[in-house]
FIDREN-746897 format. One line per field, with one value per residue: x, y, z of N, C-alpha, C in turn; residue in three letters; residue number from 1. Coordinates in steps of 0.1 Angstrom, whole numbers, plus 2048, in hexadecimal, padded with zeros to 3 digits. Layout:
<atoms>
n.px = (X	...)
n.py = (Y	...)
n.pz = (Z	...)
ca.px = (X	...)
ca.py = (Y	...)
ca.pz = (Z	...)
c.px = (X	...)
c.py = (Y	...)
c.pz = (Z	...)
res = (ALA	...)
n = (NUM	...)
</atoms>
This chain:
<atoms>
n.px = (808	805	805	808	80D	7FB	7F9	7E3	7E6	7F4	7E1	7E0	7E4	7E1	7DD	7D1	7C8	7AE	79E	786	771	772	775	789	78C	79D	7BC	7B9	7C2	7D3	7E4	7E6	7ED	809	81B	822	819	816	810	7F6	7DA	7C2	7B4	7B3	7A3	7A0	789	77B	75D	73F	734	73E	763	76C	76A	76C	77A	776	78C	78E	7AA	7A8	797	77C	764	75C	74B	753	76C	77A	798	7A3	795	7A3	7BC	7B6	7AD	7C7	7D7	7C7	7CA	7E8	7EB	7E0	7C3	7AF	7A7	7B1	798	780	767	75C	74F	743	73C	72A	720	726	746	757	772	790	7B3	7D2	7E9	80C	800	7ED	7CD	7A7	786	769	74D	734	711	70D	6FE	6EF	6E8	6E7	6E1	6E1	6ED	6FB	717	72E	72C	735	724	718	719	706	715	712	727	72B	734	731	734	73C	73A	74A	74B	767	783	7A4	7B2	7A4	7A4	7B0	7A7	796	77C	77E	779	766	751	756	74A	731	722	725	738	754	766	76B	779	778	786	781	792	795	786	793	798	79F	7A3	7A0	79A	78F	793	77A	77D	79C	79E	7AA	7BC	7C2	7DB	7C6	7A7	793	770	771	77A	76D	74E	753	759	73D	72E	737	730	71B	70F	715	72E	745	750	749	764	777	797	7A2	7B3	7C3	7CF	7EB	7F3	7EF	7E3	7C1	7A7	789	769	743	737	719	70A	71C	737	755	777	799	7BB	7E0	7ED	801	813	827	834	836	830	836	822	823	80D	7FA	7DD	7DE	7CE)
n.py = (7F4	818	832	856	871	887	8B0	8C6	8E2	8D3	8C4	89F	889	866	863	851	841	82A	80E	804	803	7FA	7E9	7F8	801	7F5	7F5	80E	816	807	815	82B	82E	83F	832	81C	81C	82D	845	85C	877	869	857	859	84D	84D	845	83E	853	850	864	87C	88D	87D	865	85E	84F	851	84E	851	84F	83E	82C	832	839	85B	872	88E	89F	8BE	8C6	8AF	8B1	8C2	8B8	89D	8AB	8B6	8A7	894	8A5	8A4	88D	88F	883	893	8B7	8D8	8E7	8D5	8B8	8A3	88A	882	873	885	897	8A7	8B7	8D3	8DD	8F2	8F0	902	919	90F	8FC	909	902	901	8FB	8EF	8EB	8DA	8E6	8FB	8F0	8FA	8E6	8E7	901	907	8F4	8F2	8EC	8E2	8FF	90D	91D	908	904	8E8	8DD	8D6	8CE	8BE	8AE	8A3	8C1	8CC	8E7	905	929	935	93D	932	926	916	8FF	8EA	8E4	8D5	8B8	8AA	88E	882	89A	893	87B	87A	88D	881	891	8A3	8BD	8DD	8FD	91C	93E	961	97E	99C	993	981	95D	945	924	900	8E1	8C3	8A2	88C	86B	86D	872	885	8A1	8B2	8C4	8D3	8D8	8D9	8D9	8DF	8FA	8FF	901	90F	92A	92A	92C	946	956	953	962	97C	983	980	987	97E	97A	96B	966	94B	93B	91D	8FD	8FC	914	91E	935	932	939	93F	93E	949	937	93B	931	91A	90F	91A	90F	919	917	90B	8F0	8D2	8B7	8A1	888	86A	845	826	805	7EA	7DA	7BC	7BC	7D9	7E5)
n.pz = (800	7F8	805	811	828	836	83F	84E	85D	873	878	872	857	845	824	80D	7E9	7DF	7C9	7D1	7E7	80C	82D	841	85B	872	861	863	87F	883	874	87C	895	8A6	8B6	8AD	892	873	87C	884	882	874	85D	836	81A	7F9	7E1	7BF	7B2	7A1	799	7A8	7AE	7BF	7DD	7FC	816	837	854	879	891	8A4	895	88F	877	866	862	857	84F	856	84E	849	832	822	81F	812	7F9	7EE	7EC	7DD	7C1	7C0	7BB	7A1	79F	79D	796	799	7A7	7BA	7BF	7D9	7E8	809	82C	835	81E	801	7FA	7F3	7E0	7DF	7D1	7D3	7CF	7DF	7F1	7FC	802	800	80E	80A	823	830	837	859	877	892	8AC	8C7	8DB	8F8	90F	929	93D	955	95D	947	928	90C	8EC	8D4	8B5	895	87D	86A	874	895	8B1	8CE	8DD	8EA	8F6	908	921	910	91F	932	923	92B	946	942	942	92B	91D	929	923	909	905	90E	8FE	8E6	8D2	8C6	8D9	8DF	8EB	8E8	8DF	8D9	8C8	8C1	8AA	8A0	8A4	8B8	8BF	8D1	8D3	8D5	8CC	8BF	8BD	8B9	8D2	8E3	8E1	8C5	8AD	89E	890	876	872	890	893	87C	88B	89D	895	885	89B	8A5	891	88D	8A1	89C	8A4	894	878	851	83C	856	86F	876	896	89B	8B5	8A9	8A1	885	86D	860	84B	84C	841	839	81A	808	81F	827	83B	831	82D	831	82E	82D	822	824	814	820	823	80F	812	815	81B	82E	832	836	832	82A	80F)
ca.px = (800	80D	800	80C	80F	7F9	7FA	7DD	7E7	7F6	7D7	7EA	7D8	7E3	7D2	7D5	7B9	7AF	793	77E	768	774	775	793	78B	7A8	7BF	7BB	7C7	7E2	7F0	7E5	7F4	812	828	823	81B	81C	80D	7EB	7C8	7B7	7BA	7A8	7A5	794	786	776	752	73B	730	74C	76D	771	761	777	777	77E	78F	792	7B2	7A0	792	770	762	75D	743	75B	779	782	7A5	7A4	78F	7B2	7C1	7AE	7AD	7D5	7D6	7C1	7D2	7F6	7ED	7D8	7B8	7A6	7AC	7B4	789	77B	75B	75F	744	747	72F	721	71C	731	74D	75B	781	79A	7BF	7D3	7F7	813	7F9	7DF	7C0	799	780	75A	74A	729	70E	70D	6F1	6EB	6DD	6DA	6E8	6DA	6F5	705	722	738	72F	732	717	71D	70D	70C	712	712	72F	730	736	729	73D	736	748	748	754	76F	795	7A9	7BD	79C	79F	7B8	7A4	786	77B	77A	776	758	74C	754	741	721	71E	72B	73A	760	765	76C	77A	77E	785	783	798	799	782	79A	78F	7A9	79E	7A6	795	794	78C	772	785	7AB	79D	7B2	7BA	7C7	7DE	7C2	79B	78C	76C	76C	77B	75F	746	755	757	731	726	739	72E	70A	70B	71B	738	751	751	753	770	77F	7A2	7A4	7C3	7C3	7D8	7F9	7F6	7EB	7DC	7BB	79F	779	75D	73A	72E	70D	709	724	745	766	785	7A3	7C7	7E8	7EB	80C	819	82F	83D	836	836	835	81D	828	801	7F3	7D3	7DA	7C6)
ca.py = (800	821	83F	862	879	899	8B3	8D4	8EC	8CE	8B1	899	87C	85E	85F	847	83A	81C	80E	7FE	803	7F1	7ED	7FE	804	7ED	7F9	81B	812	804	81F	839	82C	845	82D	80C	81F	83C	851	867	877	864	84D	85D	843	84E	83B	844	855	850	876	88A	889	871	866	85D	845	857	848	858	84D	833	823	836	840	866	87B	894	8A7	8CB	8C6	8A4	8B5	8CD	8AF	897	8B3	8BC	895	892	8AF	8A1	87E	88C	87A	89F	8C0	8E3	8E4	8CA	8B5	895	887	881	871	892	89C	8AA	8C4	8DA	8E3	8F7	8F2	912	918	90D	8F3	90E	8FC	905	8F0	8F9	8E3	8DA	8F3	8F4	8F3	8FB	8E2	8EB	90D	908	8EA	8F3	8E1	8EA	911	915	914	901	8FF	8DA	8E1	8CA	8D6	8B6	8A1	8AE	8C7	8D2	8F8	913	934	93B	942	925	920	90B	8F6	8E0	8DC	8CE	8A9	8A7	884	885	89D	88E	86A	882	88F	87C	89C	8A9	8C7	8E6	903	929	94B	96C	990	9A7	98F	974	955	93B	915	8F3	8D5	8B4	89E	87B	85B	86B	871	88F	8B2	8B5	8CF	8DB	8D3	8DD	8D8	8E2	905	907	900	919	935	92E	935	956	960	954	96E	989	98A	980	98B	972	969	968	960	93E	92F	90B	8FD	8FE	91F	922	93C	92C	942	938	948	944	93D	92F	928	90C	913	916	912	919	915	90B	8DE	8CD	8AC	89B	87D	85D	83A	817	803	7DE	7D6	7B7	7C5	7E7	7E7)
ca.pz = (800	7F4	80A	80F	830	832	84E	84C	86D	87E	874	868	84F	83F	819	800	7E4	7DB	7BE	7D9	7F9	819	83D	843	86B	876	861	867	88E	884	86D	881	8A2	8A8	8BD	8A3	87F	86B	887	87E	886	86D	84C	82E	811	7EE	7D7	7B5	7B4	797	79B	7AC	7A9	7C2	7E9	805	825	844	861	880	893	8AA	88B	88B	86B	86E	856	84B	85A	84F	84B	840	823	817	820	809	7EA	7EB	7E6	7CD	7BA	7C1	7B2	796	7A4	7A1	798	7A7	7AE	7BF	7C9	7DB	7F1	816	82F	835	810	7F5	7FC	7E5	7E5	7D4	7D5	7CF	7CD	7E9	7F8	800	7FE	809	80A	811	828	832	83E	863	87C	8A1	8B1	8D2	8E4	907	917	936	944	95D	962	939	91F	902	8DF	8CE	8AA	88A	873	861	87E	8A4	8B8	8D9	8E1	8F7	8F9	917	91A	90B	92B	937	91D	931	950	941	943	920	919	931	91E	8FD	902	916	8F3	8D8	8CC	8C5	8E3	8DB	8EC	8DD	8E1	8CD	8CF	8B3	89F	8A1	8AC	8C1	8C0	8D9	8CB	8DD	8BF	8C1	8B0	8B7	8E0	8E5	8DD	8B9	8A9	894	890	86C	878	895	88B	875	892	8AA	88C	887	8A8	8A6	885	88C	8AC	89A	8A9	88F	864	84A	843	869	86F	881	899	8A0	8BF	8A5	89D	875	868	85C	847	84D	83A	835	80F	804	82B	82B	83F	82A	834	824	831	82B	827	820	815	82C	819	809	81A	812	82B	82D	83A	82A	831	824	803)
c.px = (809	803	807	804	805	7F9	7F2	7DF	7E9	7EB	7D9	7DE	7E3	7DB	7DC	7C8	7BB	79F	78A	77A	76F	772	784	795	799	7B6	7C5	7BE	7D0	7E9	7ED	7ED	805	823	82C	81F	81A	81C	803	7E2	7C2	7BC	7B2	7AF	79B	791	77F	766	74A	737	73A	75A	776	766	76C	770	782	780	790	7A2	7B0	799	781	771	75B	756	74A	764	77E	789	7AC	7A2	79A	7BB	7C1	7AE	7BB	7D8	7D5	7CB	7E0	7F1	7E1	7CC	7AD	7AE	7AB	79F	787	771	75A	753	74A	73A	729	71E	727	73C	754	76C	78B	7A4	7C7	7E2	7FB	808	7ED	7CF	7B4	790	771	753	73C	722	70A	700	6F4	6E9	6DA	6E7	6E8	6E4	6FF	70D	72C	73C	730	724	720	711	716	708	719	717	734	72E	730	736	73B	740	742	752	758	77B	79A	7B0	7B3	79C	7A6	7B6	796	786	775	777	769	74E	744	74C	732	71D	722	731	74C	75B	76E	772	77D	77F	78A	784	79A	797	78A	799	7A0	7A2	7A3	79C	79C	78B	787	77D	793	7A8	7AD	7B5	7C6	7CD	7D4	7B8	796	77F	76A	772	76A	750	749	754	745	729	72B	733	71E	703	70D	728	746	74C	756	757	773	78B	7A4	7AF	7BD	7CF	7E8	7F9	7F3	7E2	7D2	7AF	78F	771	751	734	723	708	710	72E	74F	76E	78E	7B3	7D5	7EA	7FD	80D	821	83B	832	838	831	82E	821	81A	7F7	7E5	7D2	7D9	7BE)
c.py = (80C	82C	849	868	884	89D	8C2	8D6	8E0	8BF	8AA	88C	879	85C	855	845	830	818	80B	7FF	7F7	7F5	7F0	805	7FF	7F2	807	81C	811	810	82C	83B	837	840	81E	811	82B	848	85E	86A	86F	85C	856	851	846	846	843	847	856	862	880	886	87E	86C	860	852	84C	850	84F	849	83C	824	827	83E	852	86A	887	89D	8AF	8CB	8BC	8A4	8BA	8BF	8A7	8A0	8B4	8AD	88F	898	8A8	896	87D	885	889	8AB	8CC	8E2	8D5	8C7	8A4	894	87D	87C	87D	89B	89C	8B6	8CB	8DF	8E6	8F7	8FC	90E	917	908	8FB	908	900	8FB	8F4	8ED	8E0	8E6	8EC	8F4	8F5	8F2	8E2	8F6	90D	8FF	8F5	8E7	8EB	8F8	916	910	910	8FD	8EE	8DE	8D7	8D1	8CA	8A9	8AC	8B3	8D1	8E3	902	91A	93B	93A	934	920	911	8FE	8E7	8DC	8DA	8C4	8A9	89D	880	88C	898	87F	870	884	88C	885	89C	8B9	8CC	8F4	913	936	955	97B	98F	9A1	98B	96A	94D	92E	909	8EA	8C7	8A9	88C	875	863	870	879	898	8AE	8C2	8DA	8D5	8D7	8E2	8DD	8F5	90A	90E	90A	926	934	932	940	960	95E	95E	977	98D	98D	984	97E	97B	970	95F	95A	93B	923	90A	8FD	90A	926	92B	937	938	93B	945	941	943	933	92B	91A	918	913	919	911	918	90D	8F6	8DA	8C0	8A9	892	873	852	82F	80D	7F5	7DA	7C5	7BB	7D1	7E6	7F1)
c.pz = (800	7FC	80D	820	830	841	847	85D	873	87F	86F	864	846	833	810	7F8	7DF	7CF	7C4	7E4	803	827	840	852	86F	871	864	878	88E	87D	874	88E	89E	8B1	8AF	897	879	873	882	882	881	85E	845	824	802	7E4	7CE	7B4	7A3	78F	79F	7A8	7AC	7CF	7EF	811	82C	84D	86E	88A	89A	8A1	889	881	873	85E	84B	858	850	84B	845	834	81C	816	80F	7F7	7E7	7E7	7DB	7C0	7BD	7B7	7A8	795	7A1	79B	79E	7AD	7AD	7C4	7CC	7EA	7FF	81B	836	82B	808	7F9	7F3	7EC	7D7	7DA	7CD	7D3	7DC	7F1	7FD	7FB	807	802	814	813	827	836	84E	868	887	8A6	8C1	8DC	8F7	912	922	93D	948	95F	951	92F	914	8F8	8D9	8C0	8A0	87F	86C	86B	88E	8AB	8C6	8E0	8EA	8F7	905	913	91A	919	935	931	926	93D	94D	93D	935	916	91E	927	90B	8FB	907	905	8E7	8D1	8CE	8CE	8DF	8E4	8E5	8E4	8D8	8D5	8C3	8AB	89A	8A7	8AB	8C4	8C9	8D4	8D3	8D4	8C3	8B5	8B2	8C8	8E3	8E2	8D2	8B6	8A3	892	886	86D	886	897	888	87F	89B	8A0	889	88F	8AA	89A	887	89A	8A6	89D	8A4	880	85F	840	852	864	878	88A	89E	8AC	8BA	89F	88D	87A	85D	857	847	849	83A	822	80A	811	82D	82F	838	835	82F	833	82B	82B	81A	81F	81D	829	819	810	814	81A	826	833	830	829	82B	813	803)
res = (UNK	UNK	UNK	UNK	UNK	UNK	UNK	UNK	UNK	UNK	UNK	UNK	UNK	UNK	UNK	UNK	UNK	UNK	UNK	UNK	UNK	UNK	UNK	UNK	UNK	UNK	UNK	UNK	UNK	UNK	UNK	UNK	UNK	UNK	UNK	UNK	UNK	UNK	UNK	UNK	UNK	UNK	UNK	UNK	UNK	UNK	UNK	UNK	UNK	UNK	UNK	UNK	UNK	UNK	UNK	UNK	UNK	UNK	UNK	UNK	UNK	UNK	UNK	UNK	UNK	UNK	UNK	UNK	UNK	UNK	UNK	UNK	UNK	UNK	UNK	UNK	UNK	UNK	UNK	UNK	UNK	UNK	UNK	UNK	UNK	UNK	UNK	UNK	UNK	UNK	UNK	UNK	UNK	UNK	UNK	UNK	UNK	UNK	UNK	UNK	UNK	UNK	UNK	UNK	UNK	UNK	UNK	UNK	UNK	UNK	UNK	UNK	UNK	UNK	UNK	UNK	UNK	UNK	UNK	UNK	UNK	UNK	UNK	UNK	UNK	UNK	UNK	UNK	UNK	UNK	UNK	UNK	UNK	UNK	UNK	UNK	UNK	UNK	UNK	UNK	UNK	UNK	UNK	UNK	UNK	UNK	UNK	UNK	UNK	UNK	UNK	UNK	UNK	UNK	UNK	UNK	UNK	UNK	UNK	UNK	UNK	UNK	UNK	UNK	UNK	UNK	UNK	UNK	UNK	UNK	UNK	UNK	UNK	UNK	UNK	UNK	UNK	UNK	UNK	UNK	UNK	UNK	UNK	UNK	UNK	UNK	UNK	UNK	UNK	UNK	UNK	UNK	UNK	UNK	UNK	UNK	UNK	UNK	UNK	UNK	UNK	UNK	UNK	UNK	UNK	UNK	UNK	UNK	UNK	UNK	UNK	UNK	UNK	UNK	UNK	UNK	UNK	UNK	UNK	UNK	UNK	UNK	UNK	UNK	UNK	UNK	UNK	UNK	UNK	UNK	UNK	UNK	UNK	UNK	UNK	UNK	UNK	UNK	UNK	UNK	UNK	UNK	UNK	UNK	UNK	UNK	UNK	UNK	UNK	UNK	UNK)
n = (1	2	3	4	5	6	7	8	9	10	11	12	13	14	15	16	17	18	19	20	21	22	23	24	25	26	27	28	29	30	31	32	33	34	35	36	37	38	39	40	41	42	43	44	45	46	47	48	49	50	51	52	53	54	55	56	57	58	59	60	61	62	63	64	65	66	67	68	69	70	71	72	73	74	75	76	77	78	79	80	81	82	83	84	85	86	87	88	89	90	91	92	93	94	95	96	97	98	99	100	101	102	103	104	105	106	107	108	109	110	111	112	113	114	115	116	117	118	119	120	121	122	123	124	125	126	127	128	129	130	131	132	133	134	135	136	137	138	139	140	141	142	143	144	145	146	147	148	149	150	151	152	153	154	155	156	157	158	159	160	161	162	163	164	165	166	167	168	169	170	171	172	173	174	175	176	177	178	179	180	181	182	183	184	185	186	187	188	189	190	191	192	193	194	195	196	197	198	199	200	201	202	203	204	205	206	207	208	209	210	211	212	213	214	215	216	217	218	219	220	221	222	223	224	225	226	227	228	229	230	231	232	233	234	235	236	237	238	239	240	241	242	243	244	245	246	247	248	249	250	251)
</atoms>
């Protein structure tokens, strides 16, 4: 099996494609594991789409399939585009729909998500409120200063609501992100998704302009906009390298 490295703000994914649908859970465990294989958030795997240009199987680190991930999306398109699977526009189908992406010079790639939703503003826990919002996949957030994000029982929280947790805060209509992501059970460099989800609850108060300039916990400078009512998000996604898997399973 021949796969390739990617890394958007610090999300690292293992892609490769293949002609054929599988259960690729198991694998994606092993190649993900960081002490025993390549070391990653997540597998992406695409295969060929009768309609778009392609559709993908998401893995989350754990081996749960996962609806769609922001960053896995720049991910998944700079991919495409490297190995001629696609060109600079893009529409490849996710299990949360279709997403559209352009890749643009020196790995700048955006990629316009799903549209999000609310679904419920009113949650209290532990002295903050907290909206649960559906930006492709569920994401539970709340706006306070990032320094809390590290004394909250955030695996607690993340099995109470099946959701990836969120913390944010915004100065000078700049928004600051922490992300404790479901299927890699931990705080990630960088949440696509959940970005998006914390930039919609500021822009659906008023309190931020699209576009807004995003940080993630590695520091990119990430651009989030509203168009059509789906989230884009555009940033910076790099190759890594090339690898060889010795897996007899990896097909």
């Amino acid at each position: 099996m021949i796969c390739s490295k990617y890394s958007a703000s610090g999300n690292d994914f293992i892609v490769t494609h293949s002609f054929k649908e599988a259960d690729r859970r198991e694998l994606a465990v092993r190649l993900c594991d960081r002490g025993h294989g390549v070391g990653a958030d997540g597998l992406i795997v695409l295969i060929p789409h009768s309609k778009y240009d392609y559709a993908w199987e998401f893995y989350n680190a754990d081996g749960s399939l996962a609806a769609l991930c922001g960053n896995g999306a720049r991910a998944a398109a700079l991919y495409a585009f490297d190995n001629k699977l696609a060109g600079e526009k893009q529409r490849f189908l996710t299990g949360a729909g279709v997403i559209e992406a352009i890749v643009g010079a020196r790995g700048l790639v955006e990629a316009r998500l799903t549209e999000p939703k609310i679904i419920r503003d009113d949650i209290q826990e532990l002295g903050l409120t907290w909206r649960l919002i559906d930006a492709g996949v569920p994401h539970l957030t709340t706006h306070s200063r990032l320094s809390i994000f590290d004394r909250l029982p955030l695996s607690e929280l993340r099995m109470k609501y099946d959701a990836n947790i969120d913390v944010y805060s915004v100065k000078s209509r700049m928004i600051k992100v922490r992300t404790f992501e479901r299927g890699v059970e931990a705080e990630t460099l960088a949440c696509g998704t959940g970005m998006a989800a914390c930039f919609f609850a500021l822009y659906s108060e008023k309190k931020v302009a699209s576009p807004c300039v995003v940080f993630p916990r590695n520091g990119d400078k990430i651009l989030l906009s509203i168009v059509d009512n789906r989230v884009c998000i555009k940033g910076k996604t790099v190759k890594l390298f090339d690898a060889i898997i010795n897996d007899e399973q990896a097909v």
